[in-house]
matplotlib code that plots the C-alpha trace (Angstrom):
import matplotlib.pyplot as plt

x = [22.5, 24.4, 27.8, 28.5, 27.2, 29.2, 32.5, 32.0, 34.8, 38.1, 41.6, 44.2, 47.8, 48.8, 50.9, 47.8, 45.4, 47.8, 48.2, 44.4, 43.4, 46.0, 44.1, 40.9, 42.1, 42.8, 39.2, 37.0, 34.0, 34.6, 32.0, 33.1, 36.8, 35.4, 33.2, 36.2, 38.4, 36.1, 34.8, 38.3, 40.4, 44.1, 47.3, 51.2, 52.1, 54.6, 51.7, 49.8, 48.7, 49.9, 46.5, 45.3, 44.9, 47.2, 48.3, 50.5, 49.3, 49.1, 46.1, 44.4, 40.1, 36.9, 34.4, 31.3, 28.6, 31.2, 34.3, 36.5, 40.1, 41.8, 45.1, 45.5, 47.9, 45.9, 47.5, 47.5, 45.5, 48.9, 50.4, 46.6, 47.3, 44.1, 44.9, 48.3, 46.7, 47.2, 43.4, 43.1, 42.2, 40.1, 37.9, 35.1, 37.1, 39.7, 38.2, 36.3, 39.5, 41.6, 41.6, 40.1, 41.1, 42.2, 38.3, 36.5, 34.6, 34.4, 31.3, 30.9, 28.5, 29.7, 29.3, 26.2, 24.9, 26.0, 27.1, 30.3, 31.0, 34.5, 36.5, 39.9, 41.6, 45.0, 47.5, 50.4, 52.1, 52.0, 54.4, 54.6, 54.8, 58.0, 59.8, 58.5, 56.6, 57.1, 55.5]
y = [79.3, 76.5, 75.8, 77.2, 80.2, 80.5, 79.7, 81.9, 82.8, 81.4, 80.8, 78.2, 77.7, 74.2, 73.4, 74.7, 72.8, 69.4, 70.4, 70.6, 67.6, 65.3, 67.5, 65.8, 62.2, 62.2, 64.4, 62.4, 64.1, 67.9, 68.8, 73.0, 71.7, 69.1, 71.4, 74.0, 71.6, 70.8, 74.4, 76.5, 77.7, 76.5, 78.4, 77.8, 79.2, 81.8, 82.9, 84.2, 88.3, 89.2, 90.2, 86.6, 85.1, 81.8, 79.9, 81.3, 84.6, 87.2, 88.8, 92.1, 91.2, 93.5, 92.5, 93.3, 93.6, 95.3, 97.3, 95.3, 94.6, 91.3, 90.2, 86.6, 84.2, 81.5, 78.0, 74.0, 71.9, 70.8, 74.9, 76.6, 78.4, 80.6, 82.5, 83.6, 84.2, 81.3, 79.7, 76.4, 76.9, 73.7, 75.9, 77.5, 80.7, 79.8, 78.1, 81.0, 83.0, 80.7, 81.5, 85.1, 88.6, 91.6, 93.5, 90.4, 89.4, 86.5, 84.5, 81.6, 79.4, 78.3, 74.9, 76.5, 77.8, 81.8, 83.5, 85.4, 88.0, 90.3, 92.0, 91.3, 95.1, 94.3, 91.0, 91.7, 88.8, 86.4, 83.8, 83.7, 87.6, 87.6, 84.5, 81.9, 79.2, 75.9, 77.1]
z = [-122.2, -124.3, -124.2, -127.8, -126.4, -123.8, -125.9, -128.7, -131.3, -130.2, -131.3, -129.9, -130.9, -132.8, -129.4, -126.8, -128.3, -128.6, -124.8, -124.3, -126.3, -124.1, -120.3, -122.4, -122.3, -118.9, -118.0, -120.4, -118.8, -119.4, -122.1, -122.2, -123.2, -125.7, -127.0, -127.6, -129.3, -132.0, -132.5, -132.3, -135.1, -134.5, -135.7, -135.1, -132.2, -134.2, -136.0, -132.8, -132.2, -129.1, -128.3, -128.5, -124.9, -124.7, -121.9, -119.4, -120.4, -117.4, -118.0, -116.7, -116.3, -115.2, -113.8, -115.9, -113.1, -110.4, -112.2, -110.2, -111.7, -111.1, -112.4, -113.3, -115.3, -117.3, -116.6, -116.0, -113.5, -111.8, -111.7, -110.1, -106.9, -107.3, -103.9, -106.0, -108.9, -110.9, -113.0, -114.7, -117.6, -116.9, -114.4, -115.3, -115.5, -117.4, -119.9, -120.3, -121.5, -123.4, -126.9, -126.8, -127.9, -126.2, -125.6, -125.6, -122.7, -121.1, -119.9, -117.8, -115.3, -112.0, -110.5, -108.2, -110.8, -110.7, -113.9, -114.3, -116.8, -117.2, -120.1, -121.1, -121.0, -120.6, -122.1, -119.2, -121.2, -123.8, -123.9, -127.5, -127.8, -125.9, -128.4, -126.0, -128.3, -126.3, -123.0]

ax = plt.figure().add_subplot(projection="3d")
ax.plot(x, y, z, "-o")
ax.set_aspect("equal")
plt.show()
């Protein structure tokens, strides 16, 4: 499976993606996060659907294979507390998310190899939904 597969369609805001790019400059070597830069579609943040997955969103996931609901928030490298809930979005997880739709499903590889696969069923909270657009 390539990497474009594994990204798909995706959406970032104008401030996410300036966010992202700067994570890239100090990670030189993360290929998935390159790879989304170049390949997403970018919008101002008070343009975004509230069912478009963003950081800091709170997000409801189910596992493909299992059923099993998990609640996470989608975050920086410095604010990850994966035991409370809080992904990087630099993980293999997160980076999985960021940028998709309510209903999509996300795909990714982890770094022994196994593949994960869960739905988005439920946006808990956007940060740009509730007037928030410098989060």
């Amino acid at each position: 499976m390539t990497i474009t597969l594994l990204l798909g369609e995706r959406t970032l805001t104008e401030l996410d993606h300036a966010r992202l790019a700067k994570l890239l400059e100090k990670s030189p070597h993360h290929p998935v996060l390159e790879t989304l830069l170049e390949s997403t579609d970018v919008i101002r943040s008070r343009e975004v659907p509230s069912d478009l997955v963003t950081m800091y969103s709170q997000l409801t996931l189910v596992d493909t294979r299992t059923g099993e609901r998990r609640k996470l928030t989608l975050c920086y490298p410095q604010d990850a507390d994966p035991a409370s809930g809080f992904v990087s979005v630099l993980s293999p997880v997160g980076i999985s998310l960021i940028g998709l739709r309510l209903g999509a499903t996300a795909n990714w590889i982890l770094p022994g190899g196994g593949e994960g696969s869960a739905r988005v069923t439920e946006i808990l909270f956007q940060p740009e939904a509730s007037g928030d657009y410098t989060t």
